[in-house]
C-alpha positions in Angstrom: -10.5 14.2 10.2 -12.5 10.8 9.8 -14.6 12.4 7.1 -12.2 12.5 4.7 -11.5 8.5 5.1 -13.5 7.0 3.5 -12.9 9.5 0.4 -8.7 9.1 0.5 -9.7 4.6 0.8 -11.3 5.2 -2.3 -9.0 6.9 -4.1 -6.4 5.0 -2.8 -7.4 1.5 -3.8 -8.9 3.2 -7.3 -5.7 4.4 -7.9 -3.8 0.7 -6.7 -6.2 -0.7 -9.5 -5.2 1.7 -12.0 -1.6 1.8 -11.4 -1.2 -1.7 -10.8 -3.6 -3.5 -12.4 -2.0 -2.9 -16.1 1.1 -4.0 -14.8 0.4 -7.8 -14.4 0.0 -8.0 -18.6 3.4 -6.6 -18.9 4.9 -10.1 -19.4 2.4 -11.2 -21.6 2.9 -8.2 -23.8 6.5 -8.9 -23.5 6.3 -11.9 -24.3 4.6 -11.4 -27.3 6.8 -9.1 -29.1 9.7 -11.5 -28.4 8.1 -14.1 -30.3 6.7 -11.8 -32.9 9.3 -9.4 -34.2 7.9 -7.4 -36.4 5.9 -6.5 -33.4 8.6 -6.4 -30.9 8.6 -2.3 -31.2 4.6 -1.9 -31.0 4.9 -4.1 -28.0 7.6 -2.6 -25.6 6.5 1.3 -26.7 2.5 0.5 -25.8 4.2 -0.9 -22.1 6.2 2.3 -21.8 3.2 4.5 -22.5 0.9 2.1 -19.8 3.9 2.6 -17.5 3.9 6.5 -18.4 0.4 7.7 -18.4 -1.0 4.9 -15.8 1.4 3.7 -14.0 3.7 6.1 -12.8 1.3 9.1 -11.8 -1.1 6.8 -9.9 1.5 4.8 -8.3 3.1 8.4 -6.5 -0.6 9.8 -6.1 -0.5 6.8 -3.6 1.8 8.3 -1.2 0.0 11.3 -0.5 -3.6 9.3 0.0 -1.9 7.0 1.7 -0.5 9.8 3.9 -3.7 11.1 4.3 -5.5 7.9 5.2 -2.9 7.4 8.2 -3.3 11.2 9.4 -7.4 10.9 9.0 -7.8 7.6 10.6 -5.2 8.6 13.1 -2.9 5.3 12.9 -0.2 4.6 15.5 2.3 3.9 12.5 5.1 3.1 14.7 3.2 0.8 16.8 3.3 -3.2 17.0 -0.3 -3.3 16.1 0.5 -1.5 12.8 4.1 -3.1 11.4 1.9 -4.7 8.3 1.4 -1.1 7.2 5.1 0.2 7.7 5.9 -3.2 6.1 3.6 -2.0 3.1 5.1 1.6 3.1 8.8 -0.2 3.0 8.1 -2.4 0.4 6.4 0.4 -1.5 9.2 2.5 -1.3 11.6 -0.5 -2.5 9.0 -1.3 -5.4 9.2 2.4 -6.6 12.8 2.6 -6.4 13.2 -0.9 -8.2 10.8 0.4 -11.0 12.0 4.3 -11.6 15.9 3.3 -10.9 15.9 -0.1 -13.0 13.1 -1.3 -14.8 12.0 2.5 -16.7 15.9 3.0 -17.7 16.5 -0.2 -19.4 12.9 -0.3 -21.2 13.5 3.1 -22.4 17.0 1.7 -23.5 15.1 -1.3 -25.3 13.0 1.6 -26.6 16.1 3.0 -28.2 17.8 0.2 -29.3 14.3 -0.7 -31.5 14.0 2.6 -32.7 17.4 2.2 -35.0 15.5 -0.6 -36.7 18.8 -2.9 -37.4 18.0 -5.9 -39.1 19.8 -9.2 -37.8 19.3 -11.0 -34.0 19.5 -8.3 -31.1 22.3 -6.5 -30.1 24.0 -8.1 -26.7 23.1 -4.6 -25.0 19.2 -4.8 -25.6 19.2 -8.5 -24.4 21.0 -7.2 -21.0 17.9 -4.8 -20.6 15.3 -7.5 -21.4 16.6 -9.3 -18.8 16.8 -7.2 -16.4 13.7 -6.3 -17.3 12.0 -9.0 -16.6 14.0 -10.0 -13.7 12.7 -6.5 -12.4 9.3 -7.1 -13.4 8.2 -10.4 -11.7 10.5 -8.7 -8.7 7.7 -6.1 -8.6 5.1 -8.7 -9.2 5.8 -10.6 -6.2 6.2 -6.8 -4.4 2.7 -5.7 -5.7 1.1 -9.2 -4.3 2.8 -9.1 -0.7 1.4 -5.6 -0.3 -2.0 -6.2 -1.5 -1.6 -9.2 1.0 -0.3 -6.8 3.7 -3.4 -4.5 3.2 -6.2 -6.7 3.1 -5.3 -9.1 5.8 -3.5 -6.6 8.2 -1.9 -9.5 9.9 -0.3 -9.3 13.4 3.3 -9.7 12.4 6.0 -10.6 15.6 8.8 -8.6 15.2 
């Protein structure tokens, strides 16, 4: 169905902009509550709600556009001329599972830690989650440029 193409490209790269395009302050806003405390809270709940209203929903809308742009544009998926795209889907799937399975649990941990409002330097467990955190984070940076990369340069890869 080639008619429905350029409709599911559009709402496929709207929704990469809206998903992922928030996520590249993350660090900054991070960043900012560490140094400013008494904003520290503000700071990790406003990524949280980015990550829950934004984020998330427009990041797994993806897979079924993307589904449909392979189905309407009738792409040989498993073919050598298409390995940038099931490189993409791969690393997609690894990016989600990076970001549902280790990033959301420890910044709802954070979440939880700043919630109880103890006065005093941070316990050891909420430091563990910041790191990981932001381990996770640039891990999905570097994920979310690599794809982009894929997608726009479709290059013929030799493997």
């Amino acid at each position: 169905m080639p008619e429905i193409y350029p409709w599911m490209l559009f709402l496929h790269v709207m929704a990469a902009i809206v998903a992922f395009g928030p996520t590249f302050a993350f660090s900054i806003i991070g960043a900012m509550g560490g140094r400013e405390r008494e904003h520290a809270y503000f700071a990790t709940r406003v990524t949280r709600r980015i990550g829950d209203i934004l984020v998330e929903p427009f990041a797994l809308s993806m897979l079924v556009t993307g589904a449909l742009l392979i189905w309407s544009a009738e792409i040989p998926l498993f073919e050598r001329d298409a390995r940038w795209l099931l490189l993409s889907i791969v690393l997609y799937v690894v990016a989600l599972a990076l970001s549902f399975l280790v990033s959301q649990p420890n910044v709802r941990r954070i979440v939880a830690i700043q919630s109880q409002g103890a006065a005093g330097p941070p316990p050891p467990e909420m430091l563990r989650a910041i790191s990981v955190v932001q381990r996770t984070g640039m891990a999905l940076t570097v994920l979310t440029v690599v794809i982009v990369f894929l997608m726009v340069m479709k290059p013929n890869l030799g493997f």
